[in-house]
N, C-alpha and C positions, 0 to 999 in steps of 0.2 A: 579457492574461495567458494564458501557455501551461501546460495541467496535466497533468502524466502521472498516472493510477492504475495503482499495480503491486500487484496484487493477485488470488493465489489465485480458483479459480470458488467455485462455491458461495455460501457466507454472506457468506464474506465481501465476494467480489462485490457480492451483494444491498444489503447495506448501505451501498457505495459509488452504488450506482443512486438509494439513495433521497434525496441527495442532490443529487437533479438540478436543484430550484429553483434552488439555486448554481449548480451548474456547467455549466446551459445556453446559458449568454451568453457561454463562454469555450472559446478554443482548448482539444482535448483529443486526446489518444493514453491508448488501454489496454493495460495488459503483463498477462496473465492467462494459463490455460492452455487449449489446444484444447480444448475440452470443447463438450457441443450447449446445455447451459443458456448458458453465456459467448457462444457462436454465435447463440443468440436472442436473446437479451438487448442485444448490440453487434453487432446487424445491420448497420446504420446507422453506425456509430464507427467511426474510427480506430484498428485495432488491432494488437498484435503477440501470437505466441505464443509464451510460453515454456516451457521446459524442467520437466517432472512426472515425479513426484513432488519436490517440494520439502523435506518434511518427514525431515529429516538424512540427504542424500543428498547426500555431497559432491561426486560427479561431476555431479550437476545445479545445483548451487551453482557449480560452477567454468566451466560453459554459460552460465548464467545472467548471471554477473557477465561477460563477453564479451559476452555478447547486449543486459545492460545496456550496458554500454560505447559499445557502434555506437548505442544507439537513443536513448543521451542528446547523443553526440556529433552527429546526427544531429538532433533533434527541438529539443534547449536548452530543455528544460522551464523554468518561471519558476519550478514548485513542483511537489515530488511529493507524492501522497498514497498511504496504505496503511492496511489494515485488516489486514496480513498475507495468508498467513504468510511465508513462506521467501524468497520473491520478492521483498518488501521490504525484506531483507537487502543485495544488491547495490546493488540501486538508487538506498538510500539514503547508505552511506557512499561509490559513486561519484559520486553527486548533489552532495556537498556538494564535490567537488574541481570538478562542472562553474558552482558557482556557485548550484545548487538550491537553493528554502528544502523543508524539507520536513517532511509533518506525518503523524504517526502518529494512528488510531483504534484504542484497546485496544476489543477483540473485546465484545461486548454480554452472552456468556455466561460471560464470567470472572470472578464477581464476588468470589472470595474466592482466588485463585491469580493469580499473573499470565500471560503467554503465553512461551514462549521466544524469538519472534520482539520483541515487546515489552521485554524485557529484552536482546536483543543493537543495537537500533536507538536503545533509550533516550538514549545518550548522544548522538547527531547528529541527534537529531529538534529541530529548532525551534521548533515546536507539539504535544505531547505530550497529546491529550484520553482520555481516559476517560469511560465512563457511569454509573459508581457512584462516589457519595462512598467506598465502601469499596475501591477499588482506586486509593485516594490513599496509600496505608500503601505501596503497590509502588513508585509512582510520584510522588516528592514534588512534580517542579515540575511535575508534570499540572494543565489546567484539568478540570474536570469539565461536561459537555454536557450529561448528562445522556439516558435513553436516544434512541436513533434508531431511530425507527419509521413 
């Protein structure tokens, strides 16, 4: 199985790494942004850089979703995954035209609001988790995971 992560540095990064019992035994590419923490972190990986700020930039949104474009037509991910933010936008509704399954991780500190990136993906995520039973009220066909740490 081939897996992209498209996903913002930082946290949310973070929490896709800690994952790694998973996704050590499977093909992978990273979509993140040039940053030194994503730089150390995916020394070693497979990665691309995309386009920042993310957060309601529509010229980086309209990079992005091209930059998505080539790297899914390119890569044929099996499945994407995301923790946010913005970058998970593209990737995902052009994921599901290249055949992607693809799965969203609502953010670990959102427990009583949901994210905007969560709410524009909701509807083409095929796997929908959350880590509080209370961010089931946002998200009804979420599974709950429970946190990630």
């Amino acid at each position: 199985m081939k897996v992209c992560f498209a996903t913002s540095s930082g946290g949310h990064l973070t929490h896709l790494l800690m994952l790694e019992e998973w996704y050590r035994d499977h093909d992978r590419i990273w979509v993140t942004f040039d940053k030194e923490d994503a730089k150390s972190a995916l020394n070693n990986e497979k990665k691309y850089w995309c386009y920042h700020p993310t957060n309601r930039n529509i010229k980086n949104l309209i990079k992005n979703t091209f930059l998505a474009f080539k790297i899914l037509k390119k890569e044929r991910p099996d499945v994407i995954i995301s923790t946010g933010a913005g970058i998970a936008v593209p990737f995902f509704y052009l994921g599901k035209i290249f055949g992607s399954k693809t799965i969203y991780i609502e953010v670990y500190d959102r427990v009583s609001t949901p994210t905007l990136t969560g709410k524009l993906v909701y509807n083409v995520t095929d796997l929908f988790i959350v880590q509080w039973e209370s961010q089931k009220k946002f998200y009804k066909k979420a599974q709950v995971l429970g946190p990630i740490v």
